[in-house]
N, C-alpha and C positions, 0 to 999 in steps of 0.2 A: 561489666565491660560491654560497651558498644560497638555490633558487626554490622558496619554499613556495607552495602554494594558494590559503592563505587567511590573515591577518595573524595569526590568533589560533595557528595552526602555526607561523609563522615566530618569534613570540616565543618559544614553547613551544621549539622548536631553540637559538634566540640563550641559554636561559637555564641550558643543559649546557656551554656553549662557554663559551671564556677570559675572564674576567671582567678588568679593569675595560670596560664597554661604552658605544659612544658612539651614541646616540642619532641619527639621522637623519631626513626627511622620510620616509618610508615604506621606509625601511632600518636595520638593525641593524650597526655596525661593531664587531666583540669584539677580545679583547687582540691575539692575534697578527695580524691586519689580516684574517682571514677579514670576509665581510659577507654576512648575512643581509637577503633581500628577502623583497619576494611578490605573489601577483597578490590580486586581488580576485574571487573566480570568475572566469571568462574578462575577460581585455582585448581582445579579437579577437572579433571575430563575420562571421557571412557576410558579402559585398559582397551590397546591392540588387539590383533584375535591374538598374535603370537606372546601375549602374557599369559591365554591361559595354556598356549600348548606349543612351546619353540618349531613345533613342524609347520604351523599356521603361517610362519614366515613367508613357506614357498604358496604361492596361488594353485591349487587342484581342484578337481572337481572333485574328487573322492572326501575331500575334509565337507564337503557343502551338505544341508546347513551347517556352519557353527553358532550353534547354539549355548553359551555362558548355564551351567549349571549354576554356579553363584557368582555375580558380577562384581567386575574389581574396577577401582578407578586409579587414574594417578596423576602426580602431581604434575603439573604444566610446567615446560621446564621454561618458558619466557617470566615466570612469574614464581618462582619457587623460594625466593628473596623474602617474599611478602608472605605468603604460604608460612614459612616458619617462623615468621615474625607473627603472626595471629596464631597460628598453633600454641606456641610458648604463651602470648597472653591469656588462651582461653584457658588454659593451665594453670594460671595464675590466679585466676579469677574466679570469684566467691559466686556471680553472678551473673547471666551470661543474658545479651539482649539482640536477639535478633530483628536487625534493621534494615534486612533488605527489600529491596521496591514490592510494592504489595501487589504482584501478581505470583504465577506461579513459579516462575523461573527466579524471580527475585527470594520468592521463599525456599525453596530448593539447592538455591547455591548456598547461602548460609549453614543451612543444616548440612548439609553433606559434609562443609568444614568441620564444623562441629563434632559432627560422629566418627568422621577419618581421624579429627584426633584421638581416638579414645580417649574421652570425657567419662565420668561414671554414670550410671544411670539417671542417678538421683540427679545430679547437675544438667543433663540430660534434660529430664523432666520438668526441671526446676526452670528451664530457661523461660525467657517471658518474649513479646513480641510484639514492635513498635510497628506504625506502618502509615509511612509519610507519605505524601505525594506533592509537598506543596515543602519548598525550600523557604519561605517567608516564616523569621522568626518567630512571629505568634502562632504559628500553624507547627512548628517545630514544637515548640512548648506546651501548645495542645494534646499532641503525639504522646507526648515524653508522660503524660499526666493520665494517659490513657491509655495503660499495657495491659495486653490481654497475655493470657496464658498460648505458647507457641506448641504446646499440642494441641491444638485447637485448631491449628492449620496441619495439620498431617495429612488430608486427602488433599489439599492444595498441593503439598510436595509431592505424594504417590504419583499425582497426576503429571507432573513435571518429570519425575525418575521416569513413569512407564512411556512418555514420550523421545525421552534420550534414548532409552531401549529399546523400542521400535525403530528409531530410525539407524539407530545403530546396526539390527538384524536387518532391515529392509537394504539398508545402503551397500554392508560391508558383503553380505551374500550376494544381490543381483550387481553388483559392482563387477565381484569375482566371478563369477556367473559368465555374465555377459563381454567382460574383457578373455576369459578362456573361449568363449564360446567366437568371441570375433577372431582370433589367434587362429584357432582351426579351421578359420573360412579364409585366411591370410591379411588379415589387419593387423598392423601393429600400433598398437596402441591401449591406453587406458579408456575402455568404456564404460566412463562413471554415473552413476544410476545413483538418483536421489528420489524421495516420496516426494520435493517440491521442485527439484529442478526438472525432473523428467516428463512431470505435466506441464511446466513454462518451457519445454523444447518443442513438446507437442504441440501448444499453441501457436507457435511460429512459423512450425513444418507445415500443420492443416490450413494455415492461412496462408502461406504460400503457392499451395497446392492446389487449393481455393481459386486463386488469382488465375496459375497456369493452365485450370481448367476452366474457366469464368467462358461461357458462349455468351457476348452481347447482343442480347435483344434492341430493335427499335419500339417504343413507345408513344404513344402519341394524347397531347392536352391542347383543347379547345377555349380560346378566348375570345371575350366579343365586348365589343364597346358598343354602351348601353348610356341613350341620353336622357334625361327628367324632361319634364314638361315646364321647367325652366332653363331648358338648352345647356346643362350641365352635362358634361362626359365624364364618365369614369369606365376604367376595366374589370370585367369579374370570369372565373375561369368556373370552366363547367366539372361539377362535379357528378359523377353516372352514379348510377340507380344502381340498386342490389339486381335490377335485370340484366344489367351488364357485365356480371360477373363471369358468365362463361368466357368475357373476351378481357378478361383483367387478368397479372398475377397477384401473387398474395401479396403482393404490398399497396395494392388497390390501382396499378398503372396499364392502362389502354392500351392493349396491343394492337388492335385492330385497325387500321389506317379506314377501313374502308366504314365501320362504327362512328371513329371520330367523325369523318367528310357528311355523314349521312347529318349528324347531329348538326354539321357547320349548316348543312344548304338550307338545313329544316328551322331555324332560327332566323337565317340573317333577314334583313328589311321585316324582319315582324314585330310584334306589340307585344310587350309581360307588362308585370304586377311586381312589384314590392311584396315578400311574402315575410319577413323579418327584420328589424334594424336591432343591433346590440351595440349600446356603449359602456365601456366600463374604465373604471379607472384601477392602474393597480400599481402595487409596491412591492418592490422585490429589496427583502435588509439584507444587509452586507455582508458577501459570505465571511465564515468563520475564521479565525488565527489555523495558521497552516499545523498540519502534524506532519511527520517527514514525506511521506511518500507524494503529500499532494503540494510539497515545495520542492521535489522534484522530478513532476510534472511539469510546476510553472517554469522553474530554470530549462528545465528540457524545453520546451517550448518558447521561451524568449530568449534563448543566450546560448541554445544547442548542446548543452552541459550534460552529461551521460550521469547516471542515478550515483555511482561511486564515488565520481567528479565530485557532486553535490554535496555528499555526505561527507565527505572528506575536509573542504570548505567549511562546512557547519561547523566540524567538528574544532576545528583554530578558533572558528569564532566564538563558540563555547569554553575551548580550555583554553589557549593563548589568549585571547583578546579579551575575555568576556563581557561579550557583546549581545549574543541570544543565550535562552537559557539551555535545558539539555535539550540537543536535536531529534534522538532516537526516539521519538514518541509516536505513539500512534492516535495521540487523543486531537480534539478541534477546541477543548473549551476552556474556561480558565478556575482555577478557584475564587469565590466571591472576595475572600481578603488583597488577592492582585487588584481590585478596581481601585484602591487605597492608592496603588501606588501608579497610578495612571499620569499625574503630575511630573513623577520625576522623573519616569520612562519616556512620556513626549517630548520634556525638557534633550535627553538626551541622546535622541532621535535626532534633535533639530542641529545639534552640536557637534555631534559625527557627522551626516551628510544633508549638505547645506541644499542641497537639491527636493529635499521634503519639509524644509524650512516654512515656506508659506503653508505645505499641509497639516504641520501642526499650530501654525496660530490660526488656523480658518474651521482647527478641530471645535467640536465642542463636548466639551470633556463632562459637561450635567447629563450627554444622553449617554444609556447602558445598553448597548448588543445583549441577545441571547449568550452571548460567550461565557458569562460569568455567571457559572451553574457548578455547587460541589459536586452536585449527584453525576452529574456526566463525566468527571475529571476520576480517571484511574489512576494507571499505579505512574501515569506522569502525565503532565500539562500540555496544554500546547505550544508551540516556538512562536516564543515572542522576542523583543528587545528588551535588556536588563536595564538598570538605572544607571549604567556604568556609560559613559562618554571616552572619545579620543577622535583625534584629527583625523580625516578621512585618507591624507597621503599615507598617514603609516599602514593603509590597508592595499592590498593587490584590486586590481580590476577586481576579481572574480570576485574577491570578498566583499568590495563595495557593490557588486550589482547582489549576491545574495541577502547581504544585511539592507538593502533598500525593498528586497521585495519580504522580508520577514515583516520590516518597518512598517512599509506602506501598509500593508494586510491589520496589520493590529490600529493603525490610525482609523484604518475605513470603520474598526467598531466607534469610529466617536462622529460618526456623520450620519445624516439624513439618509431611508430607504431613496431608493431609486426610481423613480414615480413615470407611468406611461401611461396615455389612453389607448385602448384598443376598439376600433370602430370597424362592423361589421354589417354587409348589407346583403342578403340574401334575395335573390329575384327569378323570377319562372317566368321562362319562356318558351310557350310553345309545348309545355309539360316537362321541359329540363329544367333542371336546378343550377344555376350561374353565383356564387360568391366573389364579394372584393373584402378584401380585410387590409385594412392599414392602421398601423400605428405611429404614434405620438410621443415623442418626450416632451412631461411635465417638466420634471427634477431632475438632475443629472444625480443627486445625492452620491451617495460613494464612488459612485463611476469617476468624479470631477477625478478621483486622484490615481485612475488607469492612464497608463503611458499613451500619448497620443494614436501611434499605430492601433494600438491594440482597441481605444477608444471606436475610432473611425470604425472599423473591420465589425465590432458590434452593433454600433449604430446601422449598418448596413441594411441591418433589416429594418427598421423606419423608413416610413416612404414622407417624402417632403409634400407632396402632392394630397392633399386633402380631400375626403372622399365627401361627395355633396349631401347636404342636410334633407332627408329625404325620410317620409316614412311609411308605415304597413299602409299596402293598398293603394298606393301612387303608381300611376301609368308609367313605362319606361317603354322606350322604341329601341332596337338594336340596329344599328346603323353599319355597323362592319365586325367582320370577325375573320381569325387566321387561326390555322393550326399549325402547331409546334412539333416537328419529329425531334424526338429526343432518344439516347441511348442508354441502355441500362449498363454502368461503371461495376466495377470489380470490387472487393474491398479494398484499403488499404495495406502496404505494407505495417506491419509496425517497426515505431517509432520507441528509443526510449520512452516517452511520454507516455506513447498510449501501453507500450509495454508494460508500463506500469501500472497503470489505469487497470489495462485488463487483470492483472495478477491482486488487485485489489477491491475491482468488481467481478473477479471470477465469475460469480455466479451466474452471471447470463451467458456463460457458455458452456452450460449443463442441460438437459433438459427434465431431469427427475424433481421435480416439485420439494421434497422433503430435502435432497441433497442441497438444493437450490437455498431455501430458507438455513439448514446448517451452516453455509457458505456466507451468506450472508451475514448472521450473526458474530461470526468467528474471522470477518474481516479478511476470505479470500487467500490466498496461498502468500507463504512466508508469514514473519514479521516484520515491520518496516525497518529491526535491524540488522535482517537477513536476506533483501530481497534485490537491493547494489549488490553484495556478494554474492548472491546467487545468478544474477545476470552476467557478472562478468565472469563465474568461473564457467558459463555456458561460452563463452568467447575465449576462454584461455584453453579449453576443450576441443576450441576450431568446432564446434559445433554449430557455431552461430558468429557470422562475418557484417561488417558493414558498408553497404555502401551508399554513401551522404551520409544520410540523417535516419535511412531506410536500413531494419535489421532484416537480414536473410538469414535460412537456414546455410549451412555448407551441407556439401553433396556427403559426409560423414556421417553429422546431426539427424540428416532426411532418412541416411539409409538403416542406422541405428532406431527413431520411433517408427517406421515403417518394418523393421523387425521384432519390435517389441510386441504382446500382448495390448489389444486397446485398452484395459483396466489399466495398462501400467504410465499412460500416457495420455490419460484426461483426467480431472480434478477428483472426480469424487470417491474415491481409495481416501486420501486427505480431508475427505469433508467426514466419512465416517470417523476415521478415527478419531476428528474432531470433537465431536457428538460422542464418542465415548470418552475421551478424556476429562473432557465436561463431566460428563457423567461420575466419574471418580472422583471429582472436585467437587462435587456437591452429594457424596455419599450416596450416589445413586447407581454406584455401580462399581464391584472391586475388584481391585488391580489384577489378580488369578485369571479373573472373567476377561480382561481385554487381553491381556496374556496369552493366555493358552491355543483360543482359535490364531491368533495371530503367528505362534511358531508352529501349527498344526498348515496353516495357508499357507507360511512359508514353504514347506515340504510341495505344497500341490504345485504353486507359484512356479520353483525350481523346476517342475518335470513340462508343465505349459511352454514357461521357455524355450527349456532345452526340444521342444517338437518345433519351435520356429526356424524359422531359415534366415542365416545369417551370411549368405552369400554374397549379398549388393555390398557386403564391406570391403570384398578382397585387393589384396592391391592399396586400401588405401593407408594412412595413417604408417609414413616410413620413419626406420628408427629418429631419421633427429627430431621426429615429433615428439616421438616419446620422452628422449631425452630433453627438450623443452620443457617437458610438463612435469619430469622430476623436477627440474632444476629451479620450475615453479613451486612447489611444492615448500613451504614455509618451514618446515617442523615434523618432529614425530607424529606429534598433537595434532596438529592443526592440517597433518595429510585427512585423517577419519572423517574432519568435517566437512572437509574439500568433497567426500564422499558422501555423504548424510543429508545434506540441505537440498 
């Protein structure tokens, strides 16, 4: 018996295997009596605290920590249909195949079915372990021909279990914690504490903070038009000497008005030299097929569509329509056997929306993007278009502008790089250094198929204005020059887009080098199918408000991480843990060992808190808040995780 992931894997397997096939309640029977099942994402989730102790019901500080001597799990009750629909088959079954996605969470949920049902040891041990990542038939049949033994992945699971653990201690304690601890300062409400959401609150709060406290400086850049000794004009902008540094900040900009003026008077109507000319030509290929989060960025950004919006979207176009393939991915690349089908997927590109018509006959489908690499493709692909066609009216707006920008992104792999000259002319005058730099488009190459706005808006930085053919050691006269005051801007607010951005390059808002590189690796807080729901349960929280396009903190969110611990409220608490769980995936570090310090911190964790002050909450978060955020509130289930992420 075969335990796929997710039902759209499981038919995908049923549909290599022995044919005539009999159809089941949430099971596949094929010719030779093999049977294809699957889970539905997890059917199993934590037990509440109050399964291991009916008093854990009520919130005290006295129960804190609770700490699981032995942990229990239970059945999910949206899903408990399917639960004993695979329970019974595993039961039945001589031999058992686990098929879920080949990372750690894909192997982890299988097993845990597996062992909730008490299975015997020997079947247990006996089970074997497929691990697909590529839904094309011969890549399926590949898999199937290629099982490995499924103890073999046991620290892959460990590593999975002691991540649910952890966040399950971490979430359901400082949750409790901090919602009693806001109660006694007069807040009513739930103050939910997660290892990823409470660094992406942080992030919001200090960048707001940032802004409110932002003192604008005046800066000042000095330009001078500089003629050849063939009466040619161009402009170059003066760049200062490491002497100038005392009158710079650290981003290299002139403060000194009376520095710039000195440099303006000591130039102008004098004679320089040509002290460098660089030309270069260069090529920029086409960026990659999107994975979720960086498709939406692009909707956020061209169509104002919020990260759950998006997902959501994808998500019809995947199971109703199938249109793209699965969305939740975090990968950019494709496996080599997809370039096969490159034919029938532009075919039916062109056939759904007539609007990229012309960009697939003007593809050219002999060239190969870097995309098409098994080694970089995990435990799923990137989001492309399927080979499947249908009219564009049966689609809503929203689905036609997402399935055009999936489209377009996977076309640009069959076009020419992007070709520019860059001309560069450095000249001294006077003992100052004066640069002009402009560039050129060669090739429009994949750009051809960016929507006009967005076209324009990059070309912007090309100047039309050609710098003169000029080289080392040519006389040039400075004929006039102006200085520019300029001001130093705030950051921005974020933006779903960049919100996302940041939670996915984390890392550069760290400053510890090692945290920095774990961060890195491990792809930045959340996964991309937790990090929609983790934004908006930061808004269902009232922690986090909109207005436009721009996220704010609320006066809640601000006064909640401005009461919290800094460990509890910047990234790398998550980048550690990272780095060990890692480490238990790759035998390099056992489950006991990330364990034990981590319920021994808990204990210190709880007492740090509890010395903070929690007063800027009073007053706020009145009952019908409260009563909102039950009423939000999905599930028995699905309340922990509301808490956890």
């Amino acid at each position: 018996m075969y335990i796929a992931e997710k039902p759209s894997v499981g038919r995908a397997v049923a549909d290599v295997l022995p044919k005539p096939h009999q159809k089941g309640d949430g099971f596949i029977k094929v010719a030779n009596g093999d049977v294809v099942t699957w889970c539905i994402g997890h059917l199993l989730e934590q037990a509440e605290p109050e399964a291991y102790d009916p008093e854990y019901k009520k919130w005290r500080r006295e129960h804190l920590p609770i700490i699981p001597t032995e942990w229990k799990q239970e059945v999910k009750s949206q899903t408990r249909k399917q639960f004993n629909t695979v329970k019974k088959l595993i039961k039945e079954a001589d031999q058992l195949v686990n098929m879920g996605d080949p990372d750690r969470v894909g192997q982890v949920l299988v097993d845990e079915v597996i062992n909730y049902s008490g299975v015997s040891k020997a079947k247990r041990e006996s089970t074997l372990r497929c691990l697909v990542n590529d839904m094309n038939p011969a890549a399926i049949k590949k898999a199937l021909n290629d099982l490995r033994k499924n103890t073999d992945f046991i620290p892959l699971a460990t590593s999975a279990l002691a991540r649910a653990r952890a966040d399950w201690l971490y979430g359901i304690n400082m949750t409790r914690l901090c919602t009693l601890l806001g109660q006694s300062a007069g807040y009513n409400g739930v103050l939910s504490i997660g290892r990823v959401q409470t660094p992406v609150l942080g992030l919001v709060v200090h960048r707001d903070q940032e802004i409110e406290n932002f003192v604008s400086k005046p800066f000042y850049e000095v330009f001078i038009t500089l003629q050849t000794q063939a009466g040619e004009s161009f402009i170059a902008k003066w760049k200062p000497s490491a002497a100038c540094e005392p009158y710079m900040d650290e981003e290299g900009r002139v403060l000194s008005r009376k520095l710039a003026e000195v440099v303006l008077d000591k130039v102008r109507g004098k004679n320089g030299s040509i002290k460098a000319v660089k030309r270069d030509k260069k090529k920029q290929p086409a960026p990659l097929p999107y994975n979720l989060s960086a498709l939406q960025i692009d909707a956020s950004k061209r169509f104002n569509l919020n990260a759950q919006k998006t997902l959501d979207i994808c998500q019809q176009l995947y199971e109703r329509h199938k249109l793209i393939t699965y969305p939740r991915s975090d990968c950019r690349y494709l496996p080599n056997g997809h370039y096969d089908e490159r034919k029938t997927v532009t075919q039916s590109i062109a056939k759904t929306t007539t609007t990229l018509a012309d960009a697939v006959n003007n593809a050219d489908l002999g060239l190969r993007s870097k995309a098409w690499n098994d080694s970089k493709v995990g435990a799923h692909h990137a989001i492309i278009p399927t080979s499947r066609s249908m009219p564009s009216d049966r689609l809503s707006q929203d689905e036609k502008n997402i399935y055009e920008l999936v489209a377009r992104q996977y076309l640009m792999q069959f076009y020419p790089p992007f070709e520019y000259a860059e001309h560069q002319i450095d000249s001294e005058v006077e003992g100052g250094l004066f640069i002009a730099k402009q560039k050129s488009v060669i090739s429009d190459g994949w750009k051809a198929l960016l929507p006009p706005q967005r076209s324009e808006k990059q070309d912007g930085e090309f100047l039309s204005v050609a710098l003169p053919n000029v080289k080392t050691g040519d006389s040039v006269a400075c004929t006039e020059g102006r200085l520019d005051e300029k001001r130093t801007s705030p950051p921005k607010r974020f933006t779903d887009a960049t919100l996302l951005a940041a939670m996915t390059g984390i890392a550069r808002f760290v400053s510890d080098q090692e945290i920095k590189k774990v961060l890195r690796d491990t792809d930045g807080l959340g996964t991309e199918a937790t990090r929609a729901g983790i934004i908006e349960l930061l808004f269902k929280r009232q922690f986090l408000t909109k207005k436009g396009k721009e996220i704010h903190s609320t006066e809640i969110g601000r006064q909640l991480v401005n009461s919290l611990p800094e460990r509890m409220v910047v990234p790398d608490m998550t980048a550690h843990w990272e780095s060990q769980l890692e480490a238990i995936s790759e035998k390099r570090m056992r489950y006991g060992h990330f364990m034990q310090p981590l319920t021994e911190g808990l204990r210190a964790l709880i007492g740090e808190v509890e010395s903070q002050n929690f007063s800027g909450l009073r007053g706020m978060g009145k009952k019908k808040v409260q009563r909102k955020i039950k009423s939000k509130r999905p599930s028995r289930g699905a309340k922990s995780k509301n808490l956890l992420v």
